[in-house]
N, C-alpha and C positions, 0 to 999 in steps of 0.2 A: 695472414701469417707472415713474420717475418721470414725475408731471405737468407739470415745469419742466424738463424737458434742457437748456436756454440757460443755466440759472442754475447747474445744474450741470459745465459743461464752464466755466463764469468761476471758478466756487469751484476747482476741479482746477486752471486755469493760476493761480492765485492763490498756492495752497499751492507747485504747483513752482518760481514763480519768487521766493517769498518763504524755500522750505529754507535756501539758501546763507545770507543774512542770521540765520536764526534757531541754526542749527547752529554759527554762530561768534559768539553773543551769549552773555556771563555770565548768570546770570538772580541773580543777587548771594546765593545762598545760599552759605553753606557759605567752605570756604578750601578753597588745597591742601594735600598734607599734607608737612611739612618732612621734611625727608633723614632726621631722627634718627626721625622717627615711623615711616617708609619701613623705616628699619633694624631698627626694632623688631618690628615683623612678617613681616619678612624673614627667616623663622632657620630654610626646609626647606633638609634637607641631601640631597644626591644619591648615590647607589649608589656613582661615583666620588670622592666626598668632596671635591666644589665643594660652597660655603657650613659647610665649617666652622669651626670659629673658632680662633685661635690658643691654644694653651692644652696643659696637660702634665698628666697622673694615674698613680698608679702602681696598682697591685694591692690592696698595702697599706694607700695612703690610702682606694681605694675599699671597701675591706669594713669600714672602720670610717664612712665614710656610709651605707651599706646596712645595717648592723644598727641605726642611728642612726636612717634613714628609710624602709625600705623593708622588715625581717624583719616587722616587724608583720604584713603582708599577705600578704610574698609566702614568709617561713620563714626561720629564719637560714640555710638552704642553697639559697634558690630554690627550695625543694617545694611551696609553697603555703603555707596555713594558713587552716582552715573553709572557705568558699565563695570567697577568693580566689587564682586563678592560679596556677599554677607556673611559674617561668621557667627552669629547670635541670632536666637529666634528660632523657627520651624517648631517648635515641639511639636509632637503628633500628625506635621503633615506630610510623612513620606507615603501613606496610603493615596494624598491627593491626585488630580491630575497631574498636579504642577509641585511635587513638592520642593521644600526648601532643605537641602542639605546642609545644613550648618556643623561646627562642631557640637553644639550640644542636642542636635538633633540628629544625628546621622553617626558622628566619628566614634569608635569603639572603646578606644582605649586613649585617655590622658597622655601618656609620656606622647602618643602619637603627633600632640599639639608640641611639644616641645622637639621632639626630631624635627619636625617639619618648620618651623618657626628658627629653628639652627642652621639647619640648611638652607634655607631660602629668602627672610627674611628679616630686614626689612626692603621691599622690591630695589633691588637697585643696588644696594648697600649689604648681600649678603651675608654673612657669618662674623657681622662685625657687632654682633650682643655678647655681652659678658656670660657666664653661668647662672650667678645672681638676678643679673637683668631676665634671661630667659625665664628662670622659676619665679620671680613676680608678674612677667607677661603671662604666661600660662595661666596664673592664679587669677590673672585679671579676667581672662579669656574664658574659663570657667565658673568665673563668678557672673559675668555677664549673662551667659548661658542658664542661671540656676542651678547647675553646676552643682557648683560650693554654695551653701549659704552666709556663712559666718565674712564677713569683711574684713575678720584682724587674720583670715587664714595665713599662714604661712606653711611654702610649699619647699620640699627640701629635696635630695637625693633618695630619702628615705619612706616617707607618705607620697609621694606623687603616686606610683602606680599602683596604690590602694586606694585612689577616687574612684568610684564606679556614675559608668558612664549610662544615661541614660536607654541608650540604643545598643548596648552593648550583647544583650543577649539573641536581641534575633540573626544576629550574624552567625552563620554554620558552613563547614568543609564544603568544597566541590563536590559534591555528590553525582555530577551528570554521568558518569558511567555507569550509574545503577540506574538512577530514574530515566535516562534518557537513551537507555539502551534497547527501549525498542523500537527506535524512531531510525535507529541505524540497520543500513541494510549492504551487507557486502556484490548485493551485484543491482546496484540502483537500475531503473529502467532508463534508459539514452536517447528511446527513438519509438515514434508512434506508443506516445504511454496512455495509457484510458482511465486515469486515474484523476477525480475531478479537482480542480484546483479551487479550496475554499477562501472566500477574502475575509483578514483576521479583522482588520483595521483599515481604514483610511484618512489620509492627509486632513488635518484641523482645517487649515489655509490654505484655499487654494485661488486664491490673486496675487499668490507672489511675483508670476510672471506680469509685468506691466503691458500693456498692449503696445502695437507699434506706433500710435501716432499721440499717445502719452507717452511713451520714454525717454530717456533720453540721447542724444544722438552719443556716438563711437565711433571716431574718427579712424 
């Protein structure tokens, strides 16, 4: 306990009655930031295809951007190539051991290919595609995937987020408050618990460790 309590109960109404005034004072750093700056980091797009931009691509235009900018990494079919991604393929095997997430195996929702391809791509060279450029890349993207079938598709502001995606429906809410509400227990056991420990799983590989007179030295 402080030595002064008088001085501390003047410092507390001091601060209370001085918030208001500070709360709505400039402190002159900085500006705001103007509409166009506003808009320019404004570019997530939503599931239902609020904030996408006006603009038109076809199939065709898209696969000559994508071999242009994007086979390097990801294959001229969307397979991959060396250690980067594959975005085409997998259908049906997210049950596997090993599935393949792709976009048209795996990703929910269309516009998500184009948010994400806005913000991030092409590696290196981000947010430097046009509107037009993006909705022919998606269109490619989708086509690859089976997707789309039609090759003269053209994808706009307007049909993009009425593509249904094939993996679209097994996706559901978080639901673990309910289902996994009896696994929680507010006074866990800490110390001498007798409760047996089941193994669920175990390690695929287990030589990842090299031996010592195989590996390699580390100076």
């Amino acid at each position: 306990m402080s030595k002064y309590p008088s001085l501390l109960v003047a410092w507390a109404l001091a601060i209370v009655i001085a918030t208001p005034t500070l709360a709505g004072k400039k402190l002159g750093l900085g500006r705001e930031a103007t509409p166009q700056e506003v808009a320019a980091w404004d570019i997530d797009v939503r599931p239902d295809g609020l904030g996408l931009p006006k603009g038109k691509g076809t199939v065709a235009q898209g696969e000559e951007i994508f071999q242009a900018q994007c086979a390097v990494c990801h294959g001229e079919f969307g397979e991959g190539k060396d250690r980067w991604p594959a975005i085409a393929g997998g259908l049906g095997s997210l049950k596997n051991d090993r599935p393949d997430k792709t976009v048209g195996s795996f990703w929910p929702y269309p516009t998500i290919v184009f948010d994400y391809v806005r913000r991030a791509m092409p590696f290196g060279n981000a947010q430097s595609l046009s509107p037009d450029e993006l909705y022919a890349l998606t269109a490619y993207i989708l086509f690859l995937n089976d997707v789309t079938k039609d090759p003269k598709l053209e994808l706009n502001e307007g049909n993009l987020a009425k593509v249904k995606m094939p993996n679209a429906a097994t996706f559901h809410d978080d639901d673990r408050e309910k289902t996994e509400k009896s696994f929680w227990n507010k006074q866990p056991c800490m110390k001498d618990c007798k409760k047996t420990v089941e193994v669920l799983g175990r390690a695929r590989v287990l030589d990842v460790t090299p031996e010592s007179k195989t590996a390699p030295r580390v100076d």
